[in-house]
N, C-alpha and C positions, 0 to 999 in steps of 0.2 A: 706847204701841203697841210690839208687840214688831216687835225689829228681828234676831231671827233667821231661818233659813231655813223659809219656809212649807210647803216638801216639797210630792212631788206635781208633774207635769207633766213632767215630759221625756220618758213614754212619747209624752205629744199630740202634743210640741213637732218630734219626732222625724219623724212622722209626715207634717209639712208638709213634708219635703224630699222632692226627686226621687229618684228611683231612684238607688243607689250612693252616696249621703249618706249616711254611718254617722257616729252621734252617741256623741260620746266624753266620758266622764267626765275630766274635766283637773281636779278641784276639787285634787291635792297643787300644781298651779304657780300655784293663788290663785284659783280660781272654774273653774264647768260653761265648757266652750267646743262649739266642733264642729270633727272632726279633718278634713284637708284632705285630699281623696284624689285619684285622678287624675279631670280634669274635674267635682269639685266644689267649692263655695266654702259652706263651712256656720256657721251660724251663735253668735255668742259671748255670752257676758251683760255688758250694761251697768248694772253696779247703783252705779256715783256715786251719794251719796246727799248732801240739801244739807248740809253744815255745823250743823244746828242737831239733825241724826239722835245719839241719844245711844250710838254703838256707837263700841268703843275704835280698831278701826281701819274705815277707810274704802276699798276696794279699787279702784286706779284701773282702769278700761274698759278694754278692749282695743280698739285701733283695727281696723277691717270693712277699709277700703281707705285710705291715704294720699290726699286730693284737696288739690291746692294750686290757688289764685288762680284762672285762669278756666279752671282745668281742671276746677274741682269740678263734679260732676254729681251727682244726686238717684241713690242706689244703695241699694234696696230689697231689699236682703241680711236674708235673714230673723235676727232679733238678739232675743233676750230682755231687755227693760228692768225692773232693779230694781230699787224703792224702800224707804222706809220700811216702810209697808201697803200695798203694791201688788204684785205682778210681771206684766208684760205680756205673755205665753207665745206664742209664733210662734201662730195656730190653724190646726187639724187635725180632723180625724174625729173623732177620738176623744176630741175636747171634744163633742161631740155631745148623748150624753145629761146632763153636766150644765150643758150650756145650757140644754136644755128642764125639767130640776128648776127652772130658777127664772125661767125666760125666752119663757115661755107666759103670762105673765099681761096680759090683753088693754090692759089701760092703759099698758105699756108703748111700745105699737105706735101710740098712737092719731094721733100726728102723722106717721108714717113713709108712703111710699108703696105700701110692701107691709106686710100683715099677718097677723103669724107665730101662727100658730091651733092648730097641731100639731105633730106630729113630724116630718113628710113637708112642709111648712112649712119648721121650723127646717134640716133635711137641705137644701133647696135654697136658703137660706140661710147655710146657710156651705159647698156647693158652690160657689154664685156667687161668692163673699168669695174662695175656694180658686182658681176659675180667672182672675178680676181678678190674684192675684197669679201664677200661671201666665205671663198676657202679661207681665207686669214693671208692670203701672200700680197695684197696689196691694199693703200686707204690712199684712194682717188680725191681731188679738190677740185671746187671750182673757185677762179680765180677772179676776186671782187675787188673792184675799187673803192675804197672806203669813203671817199668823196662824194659819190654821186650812188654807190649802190650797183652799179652795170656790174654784169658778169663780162669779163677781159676777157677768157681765155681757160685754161683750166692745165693741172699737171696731178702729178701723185709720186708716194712712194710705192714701189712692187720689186717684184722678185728677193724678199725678204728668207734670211737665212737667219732664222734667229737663233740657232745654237751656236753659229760664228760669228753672231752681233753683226749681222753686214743688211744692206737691203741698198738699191739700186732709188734714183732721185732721176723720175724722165718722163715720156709725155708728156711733155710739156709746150703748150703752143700760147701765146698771143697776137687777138688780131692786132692788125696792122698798123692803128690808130695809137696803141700803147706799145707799140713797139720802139727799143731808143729809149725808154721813160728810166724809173725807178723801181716799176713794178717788177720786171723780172729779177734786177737785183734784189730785190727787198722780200720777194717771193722764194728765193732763193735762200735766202739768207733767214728766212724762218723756220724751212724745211733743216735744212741744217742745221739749225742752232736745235730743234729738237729730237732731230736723232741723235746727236750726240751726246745734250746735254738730258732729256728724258728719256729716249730709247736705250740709250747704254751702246749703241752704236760703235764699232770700233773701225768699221770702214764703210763710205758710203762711196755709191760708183754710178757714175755715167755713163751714156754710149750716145756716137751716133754716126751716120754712113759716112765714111772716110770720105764720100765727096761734096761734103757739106762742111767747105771752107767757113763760111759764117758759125755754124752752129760750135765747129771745133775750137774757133778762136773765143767764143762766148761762155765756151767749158774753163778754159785757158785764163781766161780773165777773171772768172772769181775765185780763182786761186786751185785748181784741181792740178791734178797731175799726169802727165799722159803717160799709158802704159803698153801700148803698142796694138797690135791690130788683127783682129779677127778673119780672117780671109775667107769668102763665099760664105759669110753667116747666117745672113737674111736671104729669103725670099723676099719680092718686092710683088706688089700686086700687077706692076706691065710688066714682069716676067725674067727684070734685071735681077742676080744674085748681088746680094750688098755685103762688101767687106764693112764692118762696124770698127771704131776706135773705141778704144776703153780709156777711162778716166776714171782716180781716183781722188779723195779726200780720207787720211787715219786720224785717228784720234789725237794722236803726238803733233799732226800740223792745223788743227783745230782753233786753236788760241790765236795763231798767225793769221789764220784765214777769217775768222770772224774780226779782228781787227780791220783789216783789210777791205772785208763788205761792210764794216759798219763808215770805214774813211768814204767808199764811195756813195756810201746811201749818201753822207753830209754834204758830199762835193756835187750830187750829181742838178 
């Protein structure tokens, strides 16, 4: 898998910040950032990549905000995370239409509680994604293959508790084509590594309808923990109530589990 730059995406990425956020090219002081102006805080790319990436050099992260000991709090600073075959682009408008080239296709959607049918569909679809991150409780992605540049798929963190260091890793869909691949490991496995290791994170949590045998086994596999089960929690848009599973990852099993996703990015 190549591990050069996928191109592509910083018109989108741009897109997501607020008014008077001007996105700056910095790639001569080592990588894309976002320039800091007055009353804005924009965002920089995290492309650590594991140890077993076969590129000559490896570019260390720029730190979002300093957090020490029980200062840290969950800071939902929109940030570009890139991997191997991944990059996670802030999302924006103007991932729009090529969410919908490949993110209408109804099997998709069949466990989710809303289902994305159209275009006017997908538009309020990553409106809602857009104003969850507005309040501060959530920072949505779209999800890029660094090879070729396509947008896969998209996911985010939300439902952030940052005075208990926790926040929730879901929406998360890819089409069909990259489904099977590396990318949702690796997508995966970037959202992770910076909650924990930049957010201060002390537990991150998944869910999804207890009758979505795949998606439970897929939590299961890169090392989450089940924690038992919500009963009538969701509403469903055809009218079903959905008992939800909860999954976790803590801090203390972190080291384990990043081992883990970094053995299967090499193996897969």
């Amino acid at each position: 898998m190549a591990c050069g730059d996928g191109g592509s995406g910083t018109t989108a990425a741009a897109e997501t910040i607020a008014a008077g956020r001007v996105y700056a090219d910095v790639a001569r002081g080592g990588g894309r950032g976002w320039r800091h102006g007055p009353g804005s805080v924009t965002p920089v790319i995290d492309d650590d990549r594991p140890s077993s990436c076969p590129v000559s050099v490896i570019r260390t992260a720029t730190t979002i905000h300093p957090l020490r000991g029980a200062d840290r709090s969950v800071d939902l600073t929109p940030v570009i995370l890139e991997g191997t075959a991944v990059r996670l682009e802030p999302l924006a408008t103007g991932h729009l239409d090529r969410l919908c080239e490949i993110g209408l296709d109804p099997a998709l959607w069949e466990w989710t509680t809303t289902k994305i049918r159209d275009v006017d569909a997908m538009r309020d679809y990553v409106g809602t994604a857009l104003r969850w991150q507005a309040e501060g409780s959530a920072l949505p992605f779209a999800t890029v293959e660094r090879a070729t540049g396509r947008v896969v798929g998209s996911t985010r963190f939300a439902n952030a508790d940052p005075p208990n260091r926790r926040v929730e890793i879901g929406w998360s869909w890819i089409a069909r084509p990259w489904q099977r691949t590396v990318v949702n490991t690796e997508a995966k496995y970037l959202m992770l590594r910076h909650a924990f290791e930049k957010l201060g994170c002390i537990r991150v949590e998944f869910k999804t309808d207890a009758l979505n045998a795949r998606s439970r086994a897929a939590i299961l596999r890169i090392g989450a923990k089940e924690e038992g089960t919500l009963r009538s929690h969701m509403q469903v848009e055809d009218g079903r109530r959905r008992d939800s599973v909860y999954f976790s990852i803590i801090e203390q099993e972190w080291p384990a589990v990043r081992v883990h996703l970094e053995g299967m990015m090499r193996n897969h």
